[in-house]
C-alpha positions as protocol buffer text, in pm:
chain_id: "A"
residue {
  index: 1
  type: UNK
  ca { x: 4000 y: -3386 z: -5352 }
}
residue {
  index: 2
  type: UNK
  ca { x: 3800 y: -3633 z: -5549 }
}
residue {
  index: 3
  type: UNK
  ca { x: 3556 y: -3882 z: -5559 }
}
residue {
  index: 4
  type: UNK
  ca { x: 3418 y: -4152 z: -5734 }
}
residue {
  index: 5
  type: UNK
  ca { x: 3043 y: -4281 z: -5850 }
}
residue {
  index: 6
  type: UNK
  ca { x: 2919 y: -4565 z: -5998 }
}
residue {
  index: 7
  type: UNK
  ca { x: 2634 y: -4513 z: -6268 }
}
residue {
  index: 8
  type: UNK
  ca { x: 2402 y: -4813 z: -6382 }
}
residue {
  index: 9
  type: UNK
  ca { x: 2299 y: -4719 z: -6695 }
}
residue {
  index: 10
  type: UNK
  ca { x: 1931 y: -4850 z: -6828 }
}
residue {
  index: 11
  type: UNK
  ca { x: 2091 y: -5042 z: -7145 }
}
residue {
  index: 12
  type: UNK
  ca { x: 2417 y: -5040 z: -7302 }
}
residue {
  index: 13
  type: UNK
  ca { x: 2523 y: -4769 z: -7412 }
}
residue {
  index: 14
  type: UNK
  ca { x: 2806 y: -4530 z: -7610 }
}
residue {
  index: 15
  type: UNK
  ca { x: 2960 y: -4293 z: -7368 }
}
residue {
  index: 16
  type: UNK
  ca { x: 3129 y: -4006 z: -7558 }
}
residue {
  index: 17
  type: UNK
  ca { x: 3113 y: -3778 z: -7227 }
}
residue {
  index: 18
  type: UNK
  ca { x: 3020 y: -3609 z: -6889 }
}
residue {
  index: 19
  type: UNK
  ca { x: 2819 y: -3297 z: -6822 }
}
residue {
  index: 20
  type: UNK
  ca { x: 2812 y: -3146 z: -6470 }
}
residue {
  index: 21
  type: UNK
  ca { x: 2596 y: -2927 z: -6318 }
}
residue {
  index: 22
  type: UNK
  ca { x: 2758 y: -2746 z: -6035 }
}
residue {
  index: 23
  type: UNK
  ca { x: 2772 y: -2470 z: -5849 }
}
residue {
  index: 24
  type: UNK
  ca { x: 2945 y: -2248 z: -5570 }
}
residue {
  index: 25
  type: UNK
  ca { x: 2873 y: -2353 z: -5256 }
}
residue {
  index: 26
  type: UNK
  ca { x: 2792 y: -1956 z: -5138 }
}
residue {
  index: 27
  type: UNK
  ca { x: 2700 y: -2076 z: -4788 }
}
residue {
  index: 28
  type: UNK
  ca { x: 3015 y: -2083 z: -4682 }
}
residue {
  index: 29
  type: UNK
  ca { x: 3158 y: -1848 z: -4947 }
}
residue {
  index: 30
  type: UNK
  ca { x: 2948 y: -1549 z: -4992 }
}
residue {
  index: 31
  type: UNK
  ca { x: 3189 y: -1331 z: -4765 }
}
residue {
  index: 32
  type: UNK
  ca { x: 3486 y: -1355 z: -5051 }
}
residue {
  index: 33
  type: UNK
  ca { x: 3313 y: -1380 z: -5351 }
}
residue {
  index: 34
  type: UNK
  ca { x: 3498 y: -1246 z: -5651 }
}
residue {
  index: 35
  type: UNK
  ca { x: 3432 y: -1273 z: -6026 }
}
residue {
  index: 36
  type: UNK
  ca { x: 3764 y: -1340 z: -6080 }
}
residue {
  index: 37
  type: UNK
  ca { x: 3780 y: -1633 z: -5885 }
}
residue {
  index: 38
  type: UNK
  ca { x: 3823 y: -1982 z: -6096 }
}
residue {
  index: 39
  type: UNK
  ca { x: 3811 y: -2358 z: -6017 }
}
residue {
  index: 40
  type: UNK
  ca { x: 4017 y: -2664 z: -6164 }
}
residue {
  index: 41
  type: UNK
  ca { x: 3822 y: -2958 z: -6214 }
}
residue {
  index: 42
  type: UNK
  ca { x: 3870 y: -3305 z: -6382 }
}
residue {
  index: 43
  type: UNK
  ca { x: 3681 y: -3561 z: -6511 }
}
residue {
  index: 44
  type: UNK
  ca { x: 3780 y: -3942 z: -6551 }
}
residue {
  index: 45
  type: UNK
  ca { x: 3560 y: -4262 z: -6630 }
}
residue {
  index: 46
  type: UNK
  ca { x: 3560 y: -4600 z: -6711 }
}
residue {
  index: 47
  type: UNK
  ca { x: 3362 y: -4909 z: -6717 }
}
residue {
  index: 48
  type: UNK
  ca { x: 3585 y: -5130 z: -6423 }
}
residue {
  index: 49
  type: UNK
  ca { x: 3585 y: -5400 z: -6667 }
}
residue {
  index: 50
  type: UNK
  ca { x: 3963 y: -5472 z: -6614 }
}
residue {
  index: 51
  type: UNK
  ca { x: 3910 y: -5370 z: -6250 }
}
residue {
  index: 52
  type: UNK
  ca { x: 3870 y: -4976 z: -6117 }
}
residue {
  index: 53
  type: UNK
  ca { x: 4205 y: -4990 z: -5861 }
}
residue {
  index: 54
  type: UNK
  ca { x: 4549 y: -5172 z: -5889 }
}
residue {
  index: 55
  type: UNK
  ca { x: 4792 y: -5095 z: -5594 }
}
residue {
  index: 56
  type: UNK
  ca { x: 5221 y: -5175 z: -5720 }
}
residue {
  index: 57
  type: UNK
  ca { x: 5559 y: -5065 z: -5692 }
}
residue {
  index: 58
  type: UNK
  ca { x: 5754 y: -4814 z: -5908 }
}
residue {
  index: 59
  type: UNK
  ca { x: 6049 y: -4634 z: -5977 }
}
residue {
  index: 60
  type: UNK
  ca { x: 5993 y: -4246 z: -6051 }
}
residue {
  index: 61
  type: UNK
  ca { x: 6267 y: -4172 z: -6280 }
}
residue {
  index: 62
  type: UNK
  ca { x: 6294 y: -3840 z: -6322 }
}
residue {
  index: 63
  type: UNK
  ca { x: 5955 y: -3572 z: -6347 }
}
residue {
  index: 64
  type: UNK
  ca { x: 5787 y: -3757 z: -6579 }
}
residue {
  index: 65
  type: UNK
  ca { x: 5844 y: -4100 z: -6593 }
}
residue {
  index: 66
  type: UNK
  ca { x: 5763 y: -4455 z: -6357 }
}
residue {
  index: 67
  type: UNK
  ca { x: 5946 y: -4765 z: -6424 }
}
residue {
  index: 68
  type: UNK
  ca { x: 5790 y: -5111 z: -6326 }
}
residue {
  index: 69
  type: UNK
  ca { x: 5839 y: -5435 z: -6294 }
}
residue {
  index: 70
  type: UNK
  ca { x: 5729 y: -5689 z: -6597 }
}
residue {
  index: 71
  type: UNK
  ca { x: 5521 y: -5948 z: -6361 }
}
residue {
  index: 72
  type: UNK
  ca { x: 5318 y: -5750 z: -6249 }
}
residue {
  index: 73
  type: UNK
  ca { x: 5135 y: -5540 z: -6553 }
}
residue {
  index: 74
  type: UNK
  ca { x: 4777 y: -5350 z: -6488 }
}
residue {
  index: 75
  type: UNK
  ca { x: 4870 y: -5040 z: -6650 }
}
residue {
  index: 76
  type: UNK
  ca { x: 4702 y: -4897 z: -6965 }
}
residue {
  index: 77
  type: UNK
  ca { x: 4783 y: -4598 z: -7198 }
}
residue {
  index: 78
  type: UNK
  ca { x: 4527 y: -4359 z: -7012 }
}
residue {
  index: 79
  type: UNK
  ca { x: 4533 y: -4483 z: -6658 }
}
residue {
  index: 80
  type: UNK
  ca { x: 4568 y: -4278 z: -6342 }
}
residue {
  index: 81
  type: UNK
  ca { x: 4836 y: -4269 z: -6114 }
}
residue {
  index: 82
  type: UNK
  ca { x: 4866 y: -4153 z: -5761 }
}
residue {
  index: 83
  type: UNK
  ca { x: 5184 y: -4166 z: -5544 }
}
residue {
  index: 84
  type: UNK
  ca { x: 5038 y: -4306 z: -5222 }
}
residue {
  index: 85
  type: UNK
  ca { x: 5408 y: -4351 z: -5053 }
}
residue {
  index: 86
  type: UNK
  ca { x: 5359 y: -4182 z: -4724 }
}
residue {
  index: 87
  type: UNK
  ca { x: 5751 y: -4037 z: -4727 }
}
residue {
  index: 88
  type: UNK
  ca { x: 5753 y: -3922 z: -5126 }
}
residue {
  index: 89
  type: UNK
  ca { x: 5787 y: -3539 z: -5158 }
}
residue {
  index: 90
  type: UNK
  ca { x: 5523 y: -3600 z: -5439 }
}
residue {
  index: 91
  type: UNK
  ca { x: 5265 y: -3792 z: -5223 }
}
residue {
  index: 92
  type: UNK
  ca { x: 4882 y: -3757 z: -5376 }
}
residue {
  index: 93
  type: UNK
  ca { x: 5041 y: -3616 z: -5694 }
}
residue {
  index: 94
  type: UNK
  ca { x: 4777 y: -3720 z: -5952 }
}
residue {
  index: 95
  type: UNK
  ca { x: 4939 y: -3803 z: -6349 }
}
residue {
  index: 96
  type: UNK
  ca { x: 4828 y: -4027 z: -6636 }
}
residue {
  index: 97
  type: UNK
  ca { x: 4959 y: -4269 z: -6855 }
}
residue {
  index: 98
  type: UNK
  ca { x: 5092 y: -4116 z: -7135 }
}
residue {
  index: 99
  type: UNK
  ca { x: 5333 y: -4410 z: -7318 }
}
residue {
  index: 100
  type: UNK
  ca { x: 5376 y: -4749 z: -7216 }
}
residue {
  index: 101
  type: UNK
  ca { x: 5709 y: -4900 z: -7355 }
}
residue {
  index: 102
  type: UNK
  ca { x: 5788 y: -5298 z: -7239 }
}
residue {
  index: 103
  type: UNK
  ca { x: 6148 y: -5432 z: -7297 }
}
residue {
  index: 104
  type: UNK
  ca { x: 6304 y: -5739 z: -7174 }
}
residue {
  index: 105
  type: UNK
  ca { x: 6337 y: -5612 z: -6830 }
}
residue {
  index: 106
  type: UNK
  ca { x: 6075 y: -5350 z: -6736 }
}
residue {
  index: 107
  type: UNK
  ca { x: 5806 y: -5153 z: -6835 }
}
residue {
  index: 108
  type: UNK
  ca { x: 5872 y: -4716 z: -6881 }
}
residue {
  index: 109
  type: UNK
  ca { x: 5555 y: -4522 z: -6858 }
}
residue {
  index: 110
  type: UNK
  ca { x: 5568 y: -4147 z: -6976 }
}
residue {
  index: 111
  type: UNK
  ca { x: 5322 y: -3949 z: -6772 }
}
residue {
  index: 112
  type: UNK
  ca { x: 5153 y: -3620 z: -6829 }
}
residue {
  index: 113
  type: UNK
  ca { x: 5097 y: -3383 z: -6599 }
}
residue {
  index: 114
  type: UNK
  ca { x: 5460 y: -3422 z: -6475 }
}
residue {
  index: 115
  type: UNK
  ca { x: 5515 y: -3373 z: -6119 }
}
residue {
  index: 116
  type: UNK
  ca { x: 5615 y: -3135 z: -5940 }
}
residue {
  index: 117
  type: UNK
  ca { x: 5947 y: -3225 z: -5873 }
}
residue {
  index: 118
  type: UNK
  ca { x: 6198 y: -3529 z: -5913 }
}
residue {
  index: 119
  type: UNK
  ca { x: 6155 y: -3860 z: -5672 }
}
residue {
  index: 120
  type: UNK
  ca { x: 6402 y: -4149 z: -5756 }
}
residue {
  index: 121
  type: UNK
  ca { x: 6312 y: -4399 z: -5525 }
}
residue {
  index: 122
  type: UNK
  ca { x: 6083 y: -4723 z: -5537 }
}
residue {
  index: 123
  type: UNK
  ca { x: 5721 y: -4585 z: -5452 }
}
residue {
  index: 124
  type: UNK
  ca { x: 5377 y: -4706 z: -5383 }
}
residue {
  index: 125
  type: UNK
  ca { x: 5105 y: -4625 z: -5644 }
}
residue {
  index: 126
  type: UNK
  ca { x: 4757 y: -4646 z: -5705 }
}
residue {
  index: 127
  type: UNK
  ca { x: 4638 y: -4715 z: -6032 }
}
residue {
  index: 128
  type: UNK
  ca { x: 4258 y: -4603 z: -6152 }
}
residue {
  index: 129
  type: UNK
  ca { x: 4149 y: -4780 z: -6456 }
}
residue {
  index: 130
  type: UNK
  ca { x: 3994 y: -4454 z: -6531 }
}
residue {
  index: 131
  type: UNK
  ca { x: 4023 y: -4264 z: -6899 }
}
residue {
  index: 132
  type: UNK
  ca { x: 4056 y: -3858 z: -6862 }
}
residue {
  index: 133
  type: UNK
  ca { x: 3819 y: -3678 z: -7039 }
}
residue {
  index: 134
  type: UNK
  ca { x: 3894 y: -3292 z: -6969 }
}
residue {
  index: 135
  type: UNK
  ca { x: 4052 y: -3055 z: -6728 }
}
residue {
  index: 136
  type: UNK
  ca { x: 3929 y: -2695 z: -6771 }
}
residue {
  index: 137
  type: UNK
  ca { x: 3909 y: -2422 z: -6535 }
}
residue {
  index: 138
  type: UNK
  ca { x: 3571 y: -2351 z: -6467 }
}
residue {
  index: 139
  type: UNK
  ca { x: 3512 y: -1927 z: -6348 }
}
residue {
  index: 140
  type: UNK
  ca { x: 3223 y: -1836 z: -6089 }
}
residue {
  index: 141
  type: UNK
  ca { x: 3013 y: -1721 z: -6463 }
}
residue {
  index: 142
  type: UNK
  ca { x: 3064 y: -2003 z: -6569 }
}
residue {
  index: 143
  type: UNK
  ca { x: 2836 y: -2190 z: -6361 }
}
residue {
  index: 144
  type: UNK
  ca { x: 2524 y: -2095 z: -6493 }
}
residue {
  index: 145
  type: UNK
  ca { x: 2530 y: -2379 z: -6794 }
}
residue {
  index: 146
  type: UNK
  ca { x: 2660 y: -2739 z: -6778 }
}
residue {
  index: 147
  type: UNK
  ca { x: 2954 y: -2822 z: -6773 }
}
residue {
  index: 148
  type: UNK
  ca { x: 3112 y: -3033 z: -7096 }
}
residue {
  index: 149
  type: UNK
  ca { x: 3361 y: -3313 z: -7020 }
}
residue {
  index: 150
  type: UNK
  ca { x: 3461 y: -3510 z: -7353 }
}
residue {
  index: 151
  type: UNK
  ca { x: 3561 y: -3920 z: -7343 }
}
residue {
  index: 152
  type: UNK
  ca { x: 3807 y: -3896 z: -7628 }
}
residue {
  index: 153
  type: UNK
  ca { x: 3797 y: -4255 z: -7695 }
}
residue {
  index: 154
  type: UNK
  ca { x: 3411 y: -4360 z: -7692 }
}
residue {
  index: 155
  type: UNK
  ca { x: 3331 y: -4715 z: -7578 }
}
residue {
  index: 156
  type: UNK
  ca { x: 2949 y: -4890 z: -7498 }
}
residue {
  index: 157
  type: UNK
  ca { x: 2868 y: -5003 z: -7101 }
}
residue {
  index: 158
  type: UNK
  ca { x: 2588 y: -5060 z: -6908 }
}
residue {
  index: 159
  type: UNK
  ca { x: 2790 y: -4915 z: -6618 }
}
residue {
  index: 160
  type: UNK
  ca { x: 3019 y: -4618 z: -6596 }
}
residue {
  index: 161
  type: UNK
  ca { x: 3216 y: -4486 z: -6267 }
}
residue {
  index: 162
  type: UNK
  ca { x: 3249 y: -4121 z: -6276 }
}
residue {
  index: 163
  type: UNK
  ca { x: 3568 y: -3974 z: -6078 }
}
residue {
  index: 164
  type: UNK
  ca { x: 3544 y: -3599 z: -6016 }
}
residue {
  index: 165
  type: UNK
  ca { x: 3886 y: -3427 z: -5913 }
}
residue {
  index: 166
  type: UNK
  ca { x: 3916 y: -3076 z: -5775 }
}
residue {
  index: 167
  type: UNK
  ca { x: 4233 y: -2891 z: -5746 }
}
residue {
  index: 168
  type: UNK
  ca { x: 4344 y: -2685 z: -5559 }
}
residue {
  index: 169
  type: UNK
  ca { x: 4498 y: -2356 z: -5767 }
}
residue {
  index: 170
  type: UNK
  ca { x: 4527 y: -2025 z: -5687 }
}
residue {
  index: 171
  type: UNK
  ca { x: 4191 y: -1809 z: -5645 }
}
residue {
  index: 172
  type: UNK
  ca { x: 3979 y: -2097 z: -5636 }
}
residue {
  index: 173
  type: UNK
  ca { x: 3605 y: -2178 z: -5475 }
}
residue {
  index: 174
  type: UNK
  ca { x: 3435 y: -2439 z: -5347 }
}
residue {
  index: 175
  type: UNK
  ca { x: 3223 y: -2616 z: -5565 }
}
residue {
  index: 176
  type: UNK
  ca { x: 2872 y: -2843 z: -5504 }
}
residue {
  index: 177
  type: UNK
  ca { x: 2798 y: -3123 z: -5765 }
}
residue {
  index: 178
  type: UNK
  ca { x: 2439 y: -3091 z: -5845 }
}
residue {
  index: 179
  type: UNK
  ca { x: 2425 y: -3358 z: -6099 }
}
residue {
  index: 180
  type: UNK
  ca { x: 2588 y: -3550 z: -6357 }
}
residue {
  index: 181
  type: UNK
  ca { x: 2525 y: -3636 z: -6715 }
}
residue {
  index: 182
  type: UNK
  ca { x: 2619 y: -3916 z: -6929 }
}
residue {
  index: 183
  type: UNK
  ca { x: 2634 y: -3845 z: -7322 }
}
């Protein structure tokens, strides 16, 4: 599950992160609770500047790799991917942009997190022009201090869009977003 929020920021500014304050929603939850217990969350932004979502065609080659067509080039070192094909065995599988490689007649993209298991056929995707910051697994004692999510390449806007991914992994909670920081 994710979503997505657009921040307007007072002035322009240097975003080197995210910080978010969360906690367990123990409404619903309170029966199971466990120390133990762990969520998986990540963190992407951008600025939309080139656009926030692309929608193409590619060919997953393998685990860990997409080939394209040249004519038709959004993709950045950093984007996200999602298989949207309704009939892929890997459909909503999230990955990024690891290496973009452009030869005479296509583009190759490496991506990282692989996924979960090979699809070689032509596929829908939806490309977010949004940068990971972080991916950490985030225990129930955890939740008593913010939350740290690091843009490893730092850039200046007056507008940032926020994207919030939870996974679902083993032992996990719910989770309520209670606010969110921009550093």
């Amino acid at each position: 599950k994710s979503a997505i929020w657009m921040i307007n920021l007072d002035e322009e500014s240097q975003i080197f992160g995210v910080g978010l304050n969360i906690s367990a929603n123990l409404t619903s939850y309170i029966s199971g609770y466990r120390a133990n217990q762990k969520t998986k969350i990540t963190v992407s932004i951008g600025d939309a500047n080139k656009g926030l979502i692309y929608t193409y065609e590619g060919r997953i080659n393998g685990t860990g790799n997409i080939i394209t067509s040249r004519s038709y080039d959004p993709v950045d070192v950093g984007d996200e991917i999602i298989i949207i094909d309704q009939d892929s065995r890997i459909r909503g599988e999230r990955t990024f942009v690891q290496t973009k490689n452009i030869s005479d007649e296509a583009i190759s993209l490496t991506v990282g997190p692989y996924f979960s298991q090979n699809d070689n056929n032509y596929r829908s995707l939806q490309l977010l022009k949004l940068k990971k910051c972080d991916t950490k697994e985030i225990s129930l004692g955890d939740l008593n201090r913010e939350q740290m999510f690091f843009n490893p390449n730092p850039f200046f806007s007056n507008k940032l869009f926020v994207q919030i991914t939870i996974h679902g992994i083993t032992n996990s909670f719910p989770v309520s977003i209670l606010g969110i920081n921009i550093y």
